[in-house]
N, C-alpha and C positions, 0 to 999 in steps of 0.2 A: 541446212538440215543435218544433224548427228548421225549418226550412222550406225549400226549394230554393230556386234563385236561375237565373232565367232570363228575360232584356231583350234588348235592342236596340242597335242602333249609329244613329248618326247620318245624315240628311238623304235621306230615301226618300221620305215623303209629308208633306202641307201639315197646317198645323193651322189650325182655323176661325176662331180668333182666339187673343189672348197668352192662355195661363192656364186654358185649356179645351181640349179633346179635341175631335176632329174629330168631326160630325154623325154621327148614325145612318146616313142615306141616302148616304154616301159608302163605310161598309163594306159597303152594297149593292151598290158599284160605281158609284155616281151620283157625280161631284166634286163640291160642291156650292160650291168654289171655281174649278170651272174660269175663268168667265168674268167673275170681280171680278180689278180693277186690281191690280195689285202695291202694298202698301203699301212708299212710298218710305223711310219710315223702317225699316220690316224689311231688305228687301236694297238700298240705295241704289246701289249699282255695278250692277244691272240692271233698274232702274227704266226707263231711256231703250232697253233692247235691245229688238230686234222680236221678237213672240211668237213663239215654238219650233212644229213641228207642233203638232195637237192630241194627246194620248194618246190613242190607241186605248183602246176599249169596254174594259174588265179582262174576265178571261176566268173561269169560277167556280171556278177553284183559288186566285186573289187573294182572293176575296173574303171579309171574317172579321166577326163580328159587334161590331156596337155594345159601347162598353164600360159597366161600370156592376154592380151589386153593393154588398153589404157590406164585400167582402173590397176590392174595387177603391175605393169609397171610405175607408176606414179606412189604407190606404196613401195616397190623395192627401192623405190632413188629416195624415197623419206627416209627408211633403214639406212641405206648407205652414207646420207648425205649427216646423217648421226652418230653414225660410226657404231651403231647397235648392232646385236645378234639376235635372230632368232631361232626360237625350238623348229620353226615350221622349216625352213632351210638344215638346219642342222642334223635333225631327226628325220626331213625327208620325208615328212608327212605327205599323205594324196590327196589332201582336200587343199593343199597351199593356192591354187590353181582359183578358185572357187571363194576362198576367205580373202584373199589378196588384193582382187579384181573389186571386192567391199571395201576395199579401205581398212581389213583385218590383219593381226598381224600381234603372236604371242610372243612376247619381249623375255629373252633370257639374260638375265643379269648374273653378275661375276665371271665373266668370258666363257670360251667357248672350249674350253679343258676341263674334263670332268676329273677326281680324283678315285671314283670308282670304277667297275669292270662289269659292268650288269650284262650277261650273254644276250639281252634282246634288243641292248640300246645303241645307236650309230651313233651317238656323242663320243666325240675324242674322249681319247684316257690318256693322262700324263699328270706333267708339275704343273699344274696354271702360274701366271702371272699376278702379280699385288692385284687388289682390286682398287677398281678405278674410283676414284672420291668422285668425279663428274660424270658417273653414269646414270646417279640417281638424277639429273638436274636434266639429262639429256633425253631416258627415259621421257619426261615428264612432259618437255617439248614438245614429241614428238605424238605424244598422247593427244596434244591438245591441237597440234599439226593435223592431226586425221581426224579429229572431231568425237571421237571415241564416247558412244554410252555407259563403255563397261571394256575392261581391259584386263587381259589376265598378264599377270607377270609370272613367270618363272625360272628356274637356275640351275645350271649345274652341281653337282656335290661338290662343298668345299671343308673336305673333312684336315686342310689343312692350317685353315684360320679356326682360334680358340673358339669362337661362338657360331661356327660354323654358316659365319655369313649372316644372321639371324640381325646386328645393328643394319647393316645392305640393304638389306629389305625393307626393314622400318624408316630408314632415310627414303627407297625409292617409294614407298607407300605415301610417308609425308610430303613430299616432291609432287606428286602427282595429283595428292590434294590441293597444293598451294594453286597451283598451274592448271588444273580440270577442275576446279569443286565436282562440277557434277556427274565427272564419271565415277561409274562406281568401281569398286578395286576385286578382282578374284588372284589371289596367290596359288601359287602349287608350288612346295616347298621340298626339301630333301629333309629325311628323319631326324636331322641334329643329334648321331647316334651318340656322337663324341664329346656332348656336351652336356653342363647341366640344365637345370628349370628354368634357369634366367634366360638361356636363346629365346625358347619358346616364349617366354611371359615378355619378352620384348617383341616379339611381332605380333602378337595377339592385341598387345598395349597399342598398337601404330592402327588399329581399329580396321583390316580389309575387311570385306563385305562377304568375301566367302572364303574361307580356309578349305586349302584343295591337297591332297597327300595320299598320292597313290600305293596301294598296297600291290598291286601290277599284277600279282597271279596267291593262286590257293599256296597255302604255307607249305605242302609238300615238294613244290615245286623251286621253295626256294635257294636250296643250296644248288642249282643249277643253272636259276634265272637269275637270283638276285643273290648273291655269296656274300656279299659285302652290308647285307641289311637283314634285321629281325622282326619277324613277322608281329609278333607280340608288342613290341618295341612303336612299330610305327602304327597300330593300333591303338595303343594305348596313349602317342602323341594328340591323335586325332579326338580320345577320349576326353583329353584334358584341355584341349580350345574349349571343351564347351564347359567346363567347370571354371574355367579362366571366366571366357564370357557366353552364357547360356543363351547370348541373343544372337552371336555367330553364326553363319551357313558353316556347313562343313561336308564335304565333299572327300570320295574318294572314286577307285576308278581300276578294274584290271582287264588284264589282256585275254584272250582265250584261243586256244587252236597252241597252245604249247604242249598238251597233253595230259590237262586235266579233266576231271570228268561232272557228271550234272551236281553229284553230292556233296564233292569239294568246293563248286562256286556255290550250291546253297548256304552251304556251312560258312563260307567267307560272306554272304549276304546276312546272314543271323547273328553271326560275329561283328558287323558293322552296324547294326543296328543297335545290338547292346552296346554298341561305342554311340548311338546316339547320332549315326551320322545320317545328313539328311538328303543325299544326292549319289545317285550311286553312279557311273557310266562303263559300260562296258563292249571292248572292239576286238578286233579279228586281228590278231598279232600277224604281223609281217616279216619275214628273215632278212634283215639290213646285205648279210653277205654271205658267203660260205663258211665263214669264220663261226656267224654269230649260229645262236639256236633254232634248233630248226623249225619248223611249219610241222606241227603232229596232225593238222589237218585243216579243210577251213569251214568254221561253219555256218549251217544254214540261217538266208533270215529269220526262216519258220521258227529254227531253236532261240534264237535271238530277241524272238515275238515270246518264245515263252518265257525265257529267262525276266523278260519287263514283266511281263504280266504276274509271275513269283515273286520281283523283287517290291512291285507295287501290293504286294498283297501280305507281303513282312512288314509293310508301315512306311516304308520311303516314301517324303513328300517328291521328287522327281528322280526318274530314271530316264536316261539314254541306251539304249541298249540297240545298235546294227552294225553289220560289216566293218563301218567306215566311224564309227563313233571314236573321238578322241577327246580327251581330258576338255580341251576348251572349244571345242567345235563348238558352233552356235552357242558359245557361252551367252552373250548377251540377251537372246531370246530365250532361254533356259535360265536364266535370271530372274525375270520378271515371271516365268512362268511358277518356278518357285517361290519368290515371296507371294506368288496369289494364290497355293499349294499351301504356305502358312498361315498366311488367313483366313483363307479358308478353314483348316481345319482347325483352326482356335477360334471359330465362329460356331463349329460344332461342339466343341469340351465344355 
């Protein structure tokens, strides 16, 4: 039997150390990093910043149990035994526990060195290393190792290679066809800010099934959360998959509880709509360390329920919208639930 596929996105909560999964008592809601140093070699550009508020207490809709299992280890020794990284260890996701123990598990390709400084994400900042020629062949393995439905792949910024990593992807997309036909592919990509039209028109050309590119929070917020990317910019990326290929999913996805308000994430839902995207998701941002940005609050599922019920009523074929929502949680079943959201509603036009 195949198995669903549903993970995470990138830079929500801290992990206890490289290579390991955060303590039990922190899905209690205890951090159990809150008050150790920043290691300077994880995020060096905010080694010297003054600590952020403290996060507030988590409230017990955050909270998710310890990970651990058969099913969860048997997946981290595929990872290992591949020599892969994932978003969901890296970024310290709290659904890892819960996707893992499935057989799920969000592949970040071109190592585990981001080349940007986003204040909300736990992914290292530095130089990364060459990228690997055998990661897309290993990926690919390891896809067809777990049996995978539907597989989200994702990656660090690599605003240091010319095409911003954009051939990477289209190898590990083709890789993962040769090796799964039948899984299906979701990407989530970095804006290829550095680059020209050809990045883009080369992963678009490698045909994934749903183009995912998170705009992470409302545009006033982002010289503070995201410095290193433009809002307009990664919009307008998203606009242009579907001009590329108008039969593409496309997907985007922000945080909230940074300290925006109901107007701004309407305004970025009407904004993504006129970009034509078709999936929207939206989660309860979590402070990785005292370094990063702080928790402006956390909010309710009640607002949570209405933000879907708004964002469903702007014309999104599928929303995700609670506490614990990430880029690729339950991708696989939010998959299918979408393409019968489009035929739906092309059985009505």
């Amino acid at each position: 039997m195949r198995r669903r596929h549903g993970a995470t996105a990138a830079g929500f909560l801290p992990l206890a150390q490289r290579g390991s999964i955060v303590q039990a008592d922190f899905y209690q809601g205890n951090d159990p990093m809150r008050d150790l140093k920043l290691p300077d070699q994880r995020h060096p550009e905010k080694a010297h910043r003054p600590d952020q508020a403290v996060q507030p207490k988590k409230p017990s809709w955050i909270r998710v149990r310890a990970p651990g299992g058969e099913g969860y280890n048997q997946t981290r020794r595929i990872m290992r035994d591949n020599n892969l990284t994932t978003v969901c260890e890296e970024a310290g996701c709290p659904n890892v526990g819960e996707c893992w123990s499935q057989g799920h598990a969000t592949m970040m390709i071109m190592g585990e060195v981001c080349t940007r400084a986003c204040s909300f994400c736990n992914v290292a900042t530095g130089k990364p290393d060459a990228l690997d020629a055998f990661e897309p062949g290993r990926v690919a393995h390891a896809v067809a190792t777990l049996g995978l439905n539907h597989v989200v792949i994702t990656s660090v910024d690599r605003d240091d290679v010319a095409d911003g990593g954009a051939e990477h992807f289209a190898q590990t997309i083709r890789a993962v066809r040769h090796r799964a036909p039948d899984t299906t592919i979701e990407i989530l990509t970095p804006d290829f800010l550095r680059c020209d039209d050809s990045a883009l028109e080369t992963v678009v050309a490698a045909r994934p099934d749903v183009f995912n590119h998170n705009l992470e929070t409302v545009p006033g917020l982002y010289p503070s959360v995201r410095p290193g990317a433009r809002y307009f910019h990664s919009l307008r990326l998203l606009q242009r998959v579907k001009e590329l290929d108008p039969g593409m999913f496309t997907k985007s996805g922000i945080m909230v509880g940074l300290g925006e308000d109901r107007q701004s994430v309407s305004q970025v839902m009407d904004d993504m709509r006129a970009a034509d995207i078709d999936f929207l998701t939206i989660g309860q941002y979590l402070q990785p360390t005292p370094k990063h940005h702080h928790v402006d609050r956390f909010v309710t599922p009640e607002e949570f329920a209405a933000y879907e019920k708004a964002a469903y009523g702007k014309g999104f074929l599928m929303v995700s919208a609670t506490p614990l929502t990430r880029s690729s949680y339950h991708a696989g079943d939010d998959f299918a639930r979408l393409r019968s959201a489009r035929e739906a509603h092309l059985g009505r036009a």
